[in-house]
SERO-4910 file (N, C-alpha, C, O; in steps of 0.05 Angstrom, whole numbers):
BEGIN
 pado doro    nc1    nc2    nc3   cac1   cac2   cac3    cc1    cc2    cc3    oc1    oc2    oc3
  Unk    A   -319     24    -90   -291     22    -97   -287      5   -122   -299    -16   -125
  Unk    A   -273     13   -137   -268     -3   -166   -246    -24   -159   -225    -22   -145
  Unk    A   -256    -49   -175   -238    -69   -177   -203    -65   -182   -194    -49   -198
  Unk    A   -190    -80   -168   -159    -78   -178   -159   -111   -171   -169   -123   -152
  Unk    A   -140   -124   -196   -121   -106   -208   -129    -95   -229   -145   -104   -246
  Unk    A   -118    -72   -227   -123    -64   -259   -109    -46   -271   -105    -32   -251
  Unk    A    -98    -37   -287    -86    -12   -306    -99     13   -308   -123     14   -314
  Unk    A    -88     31   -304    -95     59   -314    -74     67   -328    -53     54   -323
  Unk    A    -74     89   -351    -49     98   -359    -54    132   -365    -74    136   -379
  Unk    A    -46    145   -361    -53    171   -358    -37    176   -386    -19    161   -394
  Unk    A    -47    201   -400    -32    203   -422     -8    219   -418     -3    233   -398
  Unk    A      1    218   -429     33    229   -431     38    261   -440     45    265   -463
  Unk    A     35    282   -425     35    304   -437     67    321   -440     83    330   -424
  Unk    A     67    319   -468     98    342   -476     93    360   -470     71    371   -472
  Unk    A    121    371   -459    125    391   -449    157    409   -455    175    392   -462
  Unk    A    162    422   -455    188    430   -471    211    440   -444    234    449   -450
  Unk    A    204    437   -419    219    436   -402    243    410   -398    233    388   -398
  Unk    A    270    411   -394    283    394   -396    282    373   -363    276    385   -342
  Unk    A    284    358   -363    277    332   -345    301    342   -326    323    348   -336
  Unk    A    299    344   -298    321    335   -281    314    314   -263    292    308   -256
  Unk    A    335    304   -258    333    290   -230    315    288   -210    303    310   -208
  Unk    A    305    266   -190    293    278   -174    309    285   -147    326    270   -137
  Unk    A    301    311   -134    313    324   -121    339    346   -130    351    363   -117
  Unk    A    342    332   -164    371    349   -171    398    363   -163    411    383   -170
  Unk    A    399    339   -142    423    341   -123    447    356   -134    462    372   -123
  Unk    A    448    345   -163    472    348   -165    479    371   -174    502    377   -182
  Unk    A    459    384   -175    458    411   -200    455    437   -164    458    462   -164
  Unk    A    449    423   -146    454    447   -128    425    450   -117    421    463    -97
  Unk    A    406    438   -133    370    438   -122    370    421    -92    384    402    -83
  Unk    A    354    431    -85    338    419    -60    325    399    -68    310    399    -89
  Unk    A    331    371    -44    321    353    -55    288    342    -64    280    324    -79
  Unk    A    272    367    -45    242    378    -60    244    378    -88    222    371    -94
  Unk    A    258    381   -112    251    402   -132    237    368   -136    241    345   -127
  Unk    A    217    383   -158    197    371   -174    213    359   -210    221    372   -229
  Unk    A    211    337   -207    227    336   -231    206    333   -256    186    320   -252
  Unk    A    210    345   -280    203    349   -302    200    324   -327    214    304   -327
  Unk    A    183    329   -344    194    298   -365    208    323   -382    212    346   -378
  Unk    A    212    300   -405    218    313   -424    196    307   -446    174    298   -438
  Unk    A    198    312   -471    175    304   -492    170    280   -499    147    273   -504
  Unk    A    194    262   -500    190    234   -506    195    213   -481    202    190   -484
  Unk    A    189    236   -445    185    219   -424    174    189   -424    155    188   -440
  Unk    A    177    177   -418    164    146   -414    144    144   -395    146    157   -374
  Unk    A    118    124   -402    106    121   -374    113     98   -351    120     75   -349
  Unk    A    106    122   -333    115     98   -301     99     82   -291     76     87   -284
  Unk    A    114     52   -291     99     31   -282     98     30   -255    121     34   -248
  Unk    A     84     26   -235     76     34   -210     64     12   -204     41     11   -211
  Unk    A     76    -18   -187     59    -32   -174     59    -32   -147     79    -29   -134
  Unk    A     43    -35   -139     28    -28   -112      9    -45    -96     -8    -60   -107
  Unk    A     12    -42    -63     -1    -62    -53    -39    -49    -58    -47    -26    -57
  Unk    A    -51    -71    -61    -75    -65    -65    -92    -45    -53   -111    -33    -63
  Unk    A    -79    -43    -25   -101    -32     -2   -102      7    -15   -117     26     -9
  Unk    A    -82      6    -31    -77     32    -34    -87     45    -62    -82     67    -72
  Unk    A   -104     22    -71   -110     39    -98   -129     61    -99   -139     69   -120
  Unk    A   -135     70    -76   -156     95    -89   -131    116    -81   -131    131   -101
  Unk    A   -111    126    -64    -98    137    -66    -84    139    -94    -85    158   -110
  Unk    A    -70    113    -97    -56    115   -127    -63    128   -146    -52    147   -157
  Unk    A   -101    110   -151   -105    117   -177   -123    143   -182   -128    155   -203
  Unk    A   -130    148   -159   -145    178   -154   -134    200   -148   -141    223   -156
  Unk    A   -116    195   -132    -98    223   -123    -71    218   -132    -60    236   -145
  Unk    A    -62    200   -128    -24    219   -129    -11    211   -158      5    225   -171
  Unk    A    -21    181   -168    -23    180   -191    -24    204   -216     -5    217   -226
  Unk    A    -50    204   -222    -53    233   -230    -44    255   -229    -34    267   -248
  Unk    A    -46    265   -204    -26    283   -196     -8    280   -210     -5    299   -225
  Unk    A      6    266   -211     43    264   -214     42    269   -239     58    286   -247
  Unk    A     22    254   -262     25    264   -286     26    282   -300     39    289   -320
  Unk    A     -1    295   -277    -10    321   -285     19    346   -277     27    365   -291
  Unk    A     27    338   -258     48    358   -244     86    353   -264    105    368   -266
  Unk    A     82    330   -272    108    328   -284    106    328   -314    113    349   -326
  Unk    A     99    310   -327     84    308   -362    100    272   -357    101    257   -376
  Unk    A    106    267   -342    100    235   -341     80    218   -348     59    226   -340
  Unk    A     79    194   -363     53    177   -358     56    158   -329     76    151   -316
  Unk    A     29    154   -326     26    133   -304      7    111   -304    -18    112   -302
  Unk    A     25     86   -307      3     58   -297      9     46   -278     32     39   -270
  Unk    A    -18     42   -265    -13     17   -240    -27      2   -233    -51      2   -238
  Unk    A    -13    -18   -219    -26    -39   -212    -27    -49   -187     -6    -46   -174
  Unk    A    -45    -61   -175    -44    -66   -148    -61    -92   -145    -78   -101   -161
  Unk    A    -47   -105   -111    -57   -139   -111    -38   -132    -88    -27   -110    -86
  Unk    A    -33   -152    -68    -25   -157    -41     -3   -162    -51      3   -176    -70
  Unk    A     10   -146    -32     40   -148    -27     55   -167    -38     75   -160    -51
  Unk    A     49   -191    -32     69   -209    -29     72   -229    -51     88   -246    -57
  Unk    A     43   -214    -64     32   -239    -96     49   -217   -108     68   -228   -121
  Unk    A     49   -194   -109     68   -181   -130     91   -177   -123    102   -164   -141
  Unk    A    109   -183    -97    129   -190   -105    136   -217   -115    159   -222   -123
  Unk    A    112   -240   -115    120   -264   -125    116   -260   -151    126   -276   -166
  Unk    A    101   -238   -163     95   -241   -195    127   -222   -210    132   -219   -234
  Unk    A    138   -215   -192    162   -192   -197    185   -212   -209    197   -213   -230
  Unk    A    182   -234   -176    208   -252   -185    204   -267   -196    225   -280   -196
  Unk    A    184   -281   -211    178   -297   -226    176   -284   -251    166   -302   -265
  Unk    A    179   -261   -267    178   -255   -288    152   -246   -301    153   -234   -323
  Unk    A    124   -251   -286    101   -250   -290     91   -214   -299     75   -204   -315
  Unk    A    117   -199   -271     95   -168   -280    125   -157   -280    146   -166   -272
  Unk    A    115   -132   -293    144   -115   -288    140    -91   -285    119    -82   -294
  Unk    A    158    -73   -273    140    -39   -255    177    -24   -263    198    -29   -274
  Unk    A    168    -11   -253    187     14   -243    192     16   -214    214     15   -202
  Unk    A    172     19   -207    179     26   -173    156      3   -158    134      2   -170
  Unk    A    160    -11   -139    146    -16   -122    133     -7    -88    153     -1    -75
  Unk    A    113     -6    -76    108      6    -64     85    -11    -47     61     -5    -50
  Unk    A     94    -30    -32     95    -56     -8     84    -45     18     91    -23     27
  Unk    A     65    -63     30     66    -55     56     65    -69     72     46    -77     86
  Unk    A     94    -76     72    105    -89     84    142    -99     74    150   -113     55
  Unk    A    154    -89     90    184    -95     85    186   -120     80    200   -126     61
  Unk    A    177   -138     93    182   -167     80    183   -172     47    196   -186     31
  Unk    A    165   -153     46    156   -164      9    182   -149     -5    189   -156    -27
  Unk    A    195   -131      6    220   -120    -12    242   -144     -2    254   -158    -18
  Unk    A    242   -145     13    269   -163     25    267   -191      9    285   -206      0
  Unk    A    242   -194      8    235   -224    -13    249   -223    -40    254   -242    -56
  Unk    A    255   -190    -43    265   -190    -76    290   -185    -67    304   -179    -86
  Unk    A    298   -185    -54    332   -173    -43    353   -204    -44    351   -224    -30
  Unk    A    377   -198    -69    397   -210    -65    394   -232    -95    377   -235   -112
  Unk    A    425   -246    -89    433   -247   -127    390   -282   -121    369   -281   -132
  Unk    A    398   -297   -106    379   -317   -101    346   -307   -111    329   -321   -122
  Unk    A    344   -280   -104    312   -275   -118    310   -255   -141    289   -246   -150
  Unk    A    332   -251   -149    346   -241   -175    341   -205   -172    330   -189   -187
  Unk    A    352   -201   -148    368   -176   -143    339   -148   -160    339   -127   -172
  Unk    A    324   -166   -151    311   -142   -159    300   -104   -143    293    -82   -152
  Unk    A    305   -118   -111    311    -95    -90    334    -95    -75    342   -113    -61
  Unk    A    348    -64    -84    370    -65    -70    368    -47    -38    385    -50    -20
  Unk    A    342    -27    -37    340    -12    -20    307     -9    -16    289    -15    -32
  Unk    A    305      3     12    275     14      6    269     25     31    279     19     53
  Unk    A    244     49     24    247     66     40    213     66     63    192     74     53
  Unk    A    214     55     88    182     71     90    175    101     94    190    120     97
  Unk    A    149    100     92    143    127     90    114    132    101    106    155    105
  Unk    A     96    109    106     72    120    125     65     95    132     77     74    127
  Unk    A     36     99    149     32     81    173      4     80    160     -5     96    143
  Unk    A     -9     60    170    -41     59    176    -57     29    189    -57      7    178
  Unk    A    -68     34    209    -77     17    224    -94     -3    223   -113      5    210
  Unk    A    -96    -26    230   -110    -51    226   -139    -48    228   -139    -60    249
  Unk    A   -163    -42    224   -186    -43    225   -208    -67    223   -203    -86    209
  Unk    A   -229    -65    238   -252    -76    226   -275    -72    213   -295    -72    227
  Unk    A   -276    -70    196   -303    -56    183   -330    -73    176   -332    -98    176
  Unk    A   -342    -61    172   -371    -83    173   -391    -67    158   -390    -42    157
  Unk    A   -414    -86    143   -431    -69    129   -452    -51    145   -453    -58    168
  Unk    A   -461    -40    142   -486    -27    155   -513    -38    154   -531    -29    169
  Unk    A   -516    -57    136   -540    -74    128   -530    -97    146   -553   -105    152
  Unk    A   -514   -113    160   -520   -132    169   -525   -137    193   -533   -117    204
  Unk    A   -523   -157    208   -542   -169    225   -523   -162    255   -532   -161    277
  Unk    A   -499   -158    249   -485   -147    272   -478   -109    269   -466    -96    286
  Unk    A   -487   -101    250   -482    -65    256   -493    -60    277   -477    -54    294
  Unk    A   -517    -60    284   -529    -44    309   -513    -50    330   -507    -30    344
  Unk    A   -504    -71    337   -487    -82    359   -461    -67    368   -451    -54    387
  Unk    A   -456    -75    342   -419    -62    337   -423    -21    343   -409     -9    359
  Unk    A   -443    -10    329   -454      8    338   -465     20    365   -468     45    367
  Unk    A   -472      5    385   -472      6    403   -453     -2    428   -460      4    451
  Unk    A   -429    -15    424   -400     -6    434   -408    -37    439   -400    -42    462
  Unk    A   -417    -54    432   -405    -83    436   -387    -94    421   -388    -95    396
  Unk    A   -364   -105    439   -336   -104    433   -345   -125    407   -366   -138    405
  Unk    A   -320   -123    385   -319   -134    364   -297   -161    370   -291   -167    347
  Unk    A   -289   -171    381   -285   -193    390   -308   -209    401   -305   -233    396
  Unk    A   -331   -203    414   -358   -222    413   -376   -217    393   -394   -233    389
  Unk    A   -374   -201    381   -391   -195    358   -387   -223    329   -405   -239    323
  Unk    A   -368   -222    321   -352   -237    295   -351   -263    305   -350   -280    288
  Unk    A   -353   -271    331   -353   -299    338   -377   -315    347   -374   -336    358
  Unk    A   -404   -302    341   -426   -302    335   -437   -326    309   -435   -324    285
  Unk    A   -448   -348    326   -454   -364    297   -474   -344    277   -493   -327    280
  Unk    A   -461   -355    255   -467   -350    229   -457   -323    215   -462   -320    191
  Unk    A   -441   -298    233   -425   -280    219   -407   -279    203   -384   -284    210
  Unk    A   -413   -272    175   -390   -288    169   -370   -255    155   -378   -233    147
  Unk    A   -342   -268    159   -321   -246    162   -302   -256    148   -295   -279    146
  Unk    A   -292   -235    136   -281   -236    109   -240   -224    122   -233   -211    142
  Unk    A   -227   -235    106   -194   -228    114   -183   -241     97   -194   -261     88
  Unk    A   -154   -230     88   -139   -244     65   -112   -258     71   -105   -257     94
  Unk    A    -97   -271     55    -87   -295     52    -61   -287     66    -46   -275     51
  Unk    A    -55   -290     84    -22   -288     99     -5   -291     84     12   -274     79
  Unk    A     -7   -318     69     13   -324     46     20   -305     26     44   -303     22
  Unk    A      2   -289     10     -7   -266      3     -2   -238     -2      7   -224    -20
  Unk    A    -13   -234     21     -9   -201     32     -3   -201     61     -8   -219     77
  Unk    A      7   -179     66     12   -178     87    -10   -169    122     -8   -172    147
  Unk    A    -33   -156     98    -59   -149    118    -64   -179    119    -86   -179    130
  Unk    A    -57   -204    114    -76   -225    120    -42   -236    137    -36   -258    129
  Unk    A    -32   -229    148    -11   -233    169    -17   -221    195    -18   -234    217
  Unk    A    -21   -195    191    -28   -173    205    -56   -184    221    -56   -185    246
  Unk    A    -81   -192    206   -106   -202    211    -99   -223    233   -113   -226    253
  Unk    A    -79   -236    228    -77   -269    245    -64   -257    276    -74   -262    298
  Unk    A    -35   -240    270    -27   -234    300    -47   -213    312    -41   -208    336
  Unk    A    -69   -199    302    -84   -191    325   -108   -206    331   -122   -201    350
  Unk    A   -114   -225    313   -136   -239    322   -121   -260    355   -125   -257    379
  Unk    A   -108   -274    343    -79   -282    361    -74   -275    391    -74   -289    412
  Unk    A    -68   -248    386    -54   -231    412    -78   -223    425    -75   -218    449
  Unk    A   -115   -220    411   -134   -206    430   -135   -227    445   -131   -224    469
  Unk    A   -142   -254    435   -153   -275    448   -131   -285    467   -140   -298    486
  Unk    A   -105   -282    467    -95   -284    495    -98   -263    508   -103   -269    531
  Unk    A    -97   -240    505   -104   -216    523   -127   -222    537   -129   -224    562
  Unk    A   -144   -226    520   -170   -236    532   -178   -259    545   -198   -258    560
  Unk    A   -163   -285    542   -167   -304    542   -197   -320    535   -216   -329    547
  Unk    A   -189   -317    509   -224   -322    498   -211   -339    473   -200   -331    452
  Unk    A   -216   -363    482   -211   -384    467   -230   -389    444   -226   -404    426
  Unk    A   -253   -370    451   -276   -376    425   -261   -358    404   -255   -371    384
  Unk    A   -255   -336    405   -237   -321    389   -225   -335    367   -231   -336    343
  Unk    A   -204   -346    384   -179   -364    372   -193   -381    351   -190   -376    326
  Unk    A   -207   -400    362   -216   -411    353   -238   -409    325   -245   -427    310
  Unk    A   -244   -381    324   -259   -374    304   -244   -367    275   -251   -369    251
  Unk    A   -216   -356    290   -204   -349    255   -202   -373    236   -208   -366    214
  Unk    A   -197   -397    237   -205   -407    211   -220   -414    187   -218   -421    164
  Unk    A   -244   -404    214   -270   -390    195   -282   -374    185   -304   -370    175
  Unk    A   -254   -361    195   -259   -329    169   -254   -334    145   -233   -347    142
  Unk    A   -268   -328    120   -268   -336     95   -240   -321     92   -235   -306    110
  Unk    A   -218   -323     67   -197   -320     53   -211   -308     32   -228   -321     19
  Unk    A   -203   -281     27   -198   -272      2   -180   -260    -11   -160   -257      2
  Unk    A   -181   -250    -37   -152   -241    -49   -171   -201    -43   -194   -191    -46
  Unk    A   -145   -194    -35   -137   -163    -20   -150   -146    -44   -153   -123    -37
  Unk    A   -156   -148    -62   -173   -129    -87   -197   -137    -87   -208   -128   -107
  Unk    A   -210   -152    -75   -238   -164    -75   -246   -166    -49   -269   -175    -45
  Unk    A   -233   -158    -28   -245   -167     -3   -272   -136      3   -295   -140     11
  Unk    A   -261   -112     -3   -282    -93      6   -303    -99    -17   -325    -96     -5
  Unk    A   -306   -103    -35   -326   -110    -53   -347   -130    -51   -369   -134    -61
  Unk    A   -332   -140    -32   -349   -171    -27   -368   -160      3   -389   -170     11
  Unk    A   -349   -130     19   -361   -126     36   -385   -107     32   -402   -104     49
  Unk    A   -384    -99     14   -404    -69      9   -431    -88     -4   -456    -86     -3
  Unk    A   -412   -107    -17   -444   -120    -28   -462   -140    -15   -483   -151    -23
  Unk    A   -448   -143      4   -472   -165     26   -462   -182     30   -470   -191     51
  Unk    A   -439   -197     17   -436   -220     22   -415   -228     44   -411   -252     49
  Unk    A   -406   -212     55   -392   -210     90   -404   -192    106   -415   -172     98
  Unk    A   -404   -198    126   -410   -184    145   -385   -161    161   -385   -137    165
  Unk    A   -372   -177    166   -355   -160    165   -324   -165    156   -322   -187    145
  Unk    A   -300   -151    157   -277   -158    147   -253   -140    160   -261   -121    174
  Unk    A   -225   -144    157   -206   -141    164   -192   -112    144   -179   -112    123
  Unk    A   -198    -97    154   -179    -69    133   -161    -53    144   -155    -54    168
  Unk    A   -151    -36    125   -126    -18    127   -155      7    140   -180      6    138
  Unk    A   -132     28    154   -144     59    156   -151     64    130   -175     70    127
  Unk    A   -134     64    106   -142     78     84   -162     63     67   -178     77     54
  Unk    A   -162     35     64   -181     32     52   -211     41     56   -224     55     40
  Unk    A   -219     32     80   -234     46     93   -247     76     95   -271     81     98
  Unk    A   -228     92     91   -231    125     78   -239    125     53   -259    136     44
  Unk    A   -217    107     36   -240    108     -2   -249    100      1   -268    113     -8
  Unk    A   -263     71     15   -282     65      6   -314     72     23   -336     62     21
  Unk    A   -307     86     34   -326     93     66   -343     71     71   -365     65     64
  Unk    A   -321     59     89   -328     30    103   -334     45    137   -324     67    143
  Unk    A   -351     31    152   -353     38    176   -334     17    185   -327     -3    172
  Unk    A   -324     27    217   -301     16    220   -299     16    254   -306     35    268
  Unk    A   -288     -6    264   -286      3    298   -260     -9    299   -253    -25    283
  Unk    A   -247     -2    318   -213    -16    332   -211    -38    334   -229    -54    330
  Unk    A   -192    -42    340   -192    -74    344   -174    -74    374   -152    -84    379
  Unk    A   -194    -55    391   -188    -59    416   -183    -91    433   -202   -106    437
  Unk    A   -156    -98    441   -145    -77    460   -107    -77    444    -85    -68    451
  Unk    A   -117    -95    415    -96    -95    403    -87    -77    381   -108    -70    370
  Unk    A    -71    -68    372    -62    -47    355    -42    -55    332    -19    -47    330
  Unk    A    -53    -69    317    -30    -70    292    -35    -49    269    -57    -40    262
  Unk    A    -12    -42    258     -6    -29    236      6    -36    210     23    -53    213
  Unk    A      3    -28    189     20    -35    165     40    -13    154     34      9    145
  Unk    A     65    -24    159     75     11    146     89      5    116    105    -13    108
  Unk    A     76     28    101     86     22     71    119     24     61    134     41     71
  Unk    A    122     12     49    162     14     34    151     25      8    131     19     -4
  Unk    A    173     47      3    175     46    -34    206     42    -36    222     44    -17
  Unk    A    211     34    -63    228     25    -82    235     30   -110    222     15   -125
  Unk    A    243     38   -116    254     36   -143    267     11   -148    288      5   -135
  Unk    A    254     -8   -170    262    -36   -175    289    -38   -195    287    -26   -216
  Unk    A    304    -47   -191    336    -47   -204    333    -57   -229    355    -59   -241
  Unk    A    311    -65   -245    316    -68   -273    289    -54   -278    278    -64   -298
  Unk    A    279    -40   -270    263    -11   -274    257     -5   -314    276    -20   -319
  Unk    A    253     -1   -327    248      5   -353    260     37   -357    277     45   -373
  Unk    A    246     49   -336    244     75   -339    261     83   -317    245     90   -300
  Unk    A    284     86   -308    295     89   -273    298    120   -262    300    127   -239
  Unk    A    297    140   -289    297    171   -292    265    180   -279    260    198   -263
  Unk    A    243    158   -294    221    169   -286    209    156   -267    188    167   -260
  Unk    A    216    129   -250    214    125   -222    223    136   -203    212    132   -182
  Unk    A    247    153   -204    262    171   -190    240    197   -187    234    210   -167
  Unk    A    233    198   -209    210    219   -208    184    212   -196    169    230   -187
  Unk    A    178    190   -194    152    183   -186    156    179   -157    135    181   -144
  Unk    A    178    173   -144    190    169   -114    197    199   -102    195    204    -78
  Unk    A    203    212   -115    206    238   -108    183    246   -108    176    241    -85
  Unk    A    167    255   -117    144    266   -125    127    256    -95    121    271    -77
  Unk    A    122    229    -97    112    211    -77    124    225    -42    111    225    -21
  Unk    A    149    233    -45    161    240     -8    159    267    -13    165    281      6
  Unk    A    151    278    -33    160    308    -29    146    320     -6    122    315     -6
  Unk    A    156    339     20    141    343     37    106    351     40     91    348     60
  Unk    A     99    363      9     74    376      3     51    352      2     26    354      4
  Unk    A     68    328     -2     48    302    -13     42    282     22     39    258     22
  Unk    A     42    300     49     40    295     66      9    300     66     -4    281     75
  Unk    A     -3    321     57    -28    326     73    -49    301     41    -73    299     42
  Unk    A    -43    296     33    -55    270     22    -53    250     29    -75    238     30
  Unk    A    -32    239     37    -25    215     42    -45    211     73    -55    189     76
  Unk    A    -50    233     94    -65    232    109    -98    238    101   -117    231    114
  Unk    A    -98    256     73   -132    254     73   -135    226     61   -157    225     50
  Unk    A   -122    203     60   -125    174     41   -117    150     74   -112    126     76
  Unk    A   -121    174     96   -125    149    122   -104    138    122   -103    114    127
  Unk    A    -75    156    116    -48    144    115    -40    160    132    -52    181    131
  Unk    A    -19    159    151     -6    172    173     32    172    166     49    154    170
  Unk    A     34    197    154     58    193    137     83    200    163     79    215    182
  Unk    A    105    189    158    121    186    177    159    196    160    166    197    136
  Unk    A    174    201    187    201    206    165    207    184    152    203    161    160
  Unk    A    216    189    132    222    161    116    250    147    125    271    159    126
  Unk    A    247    114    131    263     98    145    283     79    123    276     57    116
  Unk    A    298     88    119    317     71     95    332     51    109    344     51    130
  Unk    A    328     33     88    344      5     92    349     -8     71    331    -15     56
  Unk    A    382    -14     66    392    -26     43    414     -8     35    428      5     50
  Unk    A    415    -10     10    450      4      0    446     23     -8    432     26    -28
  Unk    A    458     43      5    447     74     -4    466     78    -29    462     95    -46
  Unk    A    485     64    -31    506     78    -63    482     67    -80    485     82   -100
  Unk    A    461     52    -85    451     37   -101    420     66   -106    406     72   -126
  Unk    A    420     73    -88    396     95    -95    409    115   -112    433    121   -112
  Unk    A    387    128   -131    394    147   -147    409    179   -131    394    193   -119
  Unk    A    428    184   -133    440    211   -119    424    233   -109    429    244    -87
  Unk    A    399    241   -129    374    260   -121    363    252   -102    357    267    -84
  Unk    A    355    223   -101    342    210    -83    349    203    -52    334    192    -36
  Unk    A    367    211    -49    387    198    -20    372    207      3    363    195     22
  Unk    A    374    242     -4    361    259     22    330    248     21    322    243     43
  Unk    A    317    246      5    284    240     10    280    216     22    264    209     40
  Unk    A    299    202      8    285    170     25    303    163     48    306    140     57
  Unk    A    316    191     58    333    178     84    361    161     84    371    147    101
  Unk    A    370    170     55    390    156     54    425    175     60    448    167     62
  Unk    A    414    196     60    439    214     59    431    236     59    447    255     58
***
């Protein structure tokens, strides 16, 4: 898996078709239609929670460029650092795309400078544990010994990211949390503080190359990066993703396009080959504030 954060920018291809809307509500289209650039389209800034960059920058990314004559860059880092780099002035996007509603609501209202007025989810994917195949607990974990005695094993060492952060390192804490009372296994409990902290673009990297044993992931990371992976029986957390179109957007014609593009019903059977489990999209916030094309896709009207 390649490092993020990082930039891609796809080039910008003219095209002599005129740009509509996405969904082109207003012209009488179904809110499917595929919206078009124009020749001097702009590229779309796309920041994104980290767990998702091989989807982004491998599949739908591209795609979108290729399918509309849009450009596309993105960037990705945990949730919660890029909505703190949003309201702080640090990064700036077009659309954001969180997993986790908290991190939109963090930008919501005149106090964090109104930068989300709405936002929509749109898929699911489940809390994992993954582990290398070279280390000293695979055979185990492989042979159906529960991963709650496995990781609490002196000297395993297990990798999970910053609560403060992202939101998979929130997610990491209430099932570590909830097994060990289910279970009542106080060694459990007791072990998460010594799970090392890392930042959400470095944690599978650190796992493929030896230096954890094992670590805390999404379904989809896991799929790009073909991590082996077991449940985190008998608890079940999930992360479900939001997108957004950000209210001082650069480009707000071609985030409309990149959010459309992103729900269109056809972009279902990706979002599941990328270990994403796409769901109807759940809106929350001010629907006069979404673009008109946009209403029916993200559930707003």
């Amino acid at each position: 898996m390649r490092p993020v954060p990082r930039t891609r920018t796809a080039a910008i291809l003219a095209v002599s078709a005129v740009a509509v809307a996405a969904g082109a509500a207003a012209s009488g289209a179904t809110a499917t239609a595929t919206p078009v650039a124009t020749p001097s389209a702009a590229t779309v800034s796309v920041l994104y929670a980290g767990s998702l960059v091989d989807y982004m920058e491998d599949d739908l990314g591209p795609a979108f460029a290729k399918r509309t004559g849009f450009g596309y860059e993105g960037f990705g880092a945990g949730s919660t650092a890029v909505a703190n780099q949003i309201k702080g002035g640090v990064r700036q996007g077009d659309v954001f795309v969180s997993a986790a509603a908290t991190a939109d609501q963090s930008l919501e209202g005149a106090a964090n400078g109104n930068w989300v007025s709405w936002y929509s989810s749109f898929a699911q994917t489940p809390l994992l544990l993954g582990y290398n195949p070279h280390s000293k607990i695979a055979a185990q974990l492989r042979r159906g010994v529960p991963w709650y005695k496995v990781i609490t094993e002196p000297g395993v060492l297990v990798g999970r990211t910053d609560p403060a952060l992202d939101p998979k390192g929130v997610l990491t804490v209430q099932a570590v949390d909830n097994a060990a009372a289910r279970l009542h296994d106080p060694a459990l409990k007791s072990a998460l503080p010594s799970f090392a902290v890392f930042p959400e673009e470095s944690l599978v990297g650190r796992l493929q190359s030896g230096q954890l044993d094992a670590g805390f992931f999404y379904a989809d990371e896991a799929v790009g990066s073909h991590l082996l992976t077991v449940p985190l029986t008998p608890v079940d957390e999930s992360a479900e993703y939001t997108v957004t179109v950000l209210n001082k957007a650069h480009d707000p014609s071609g985030a409309a396009a990149f959010v459309g593009y992103l729900l269109r019903p056809a972009g279902s059977a990706l979002l599941t080959k990328n270990g994403l489990n796409p769901q109807q999209p759940k809106f929350s916030g001010d629907a006069a504030a979404v673009p008109a094309g946009l209403r029916r896709a993200v559930g707003a009207g």
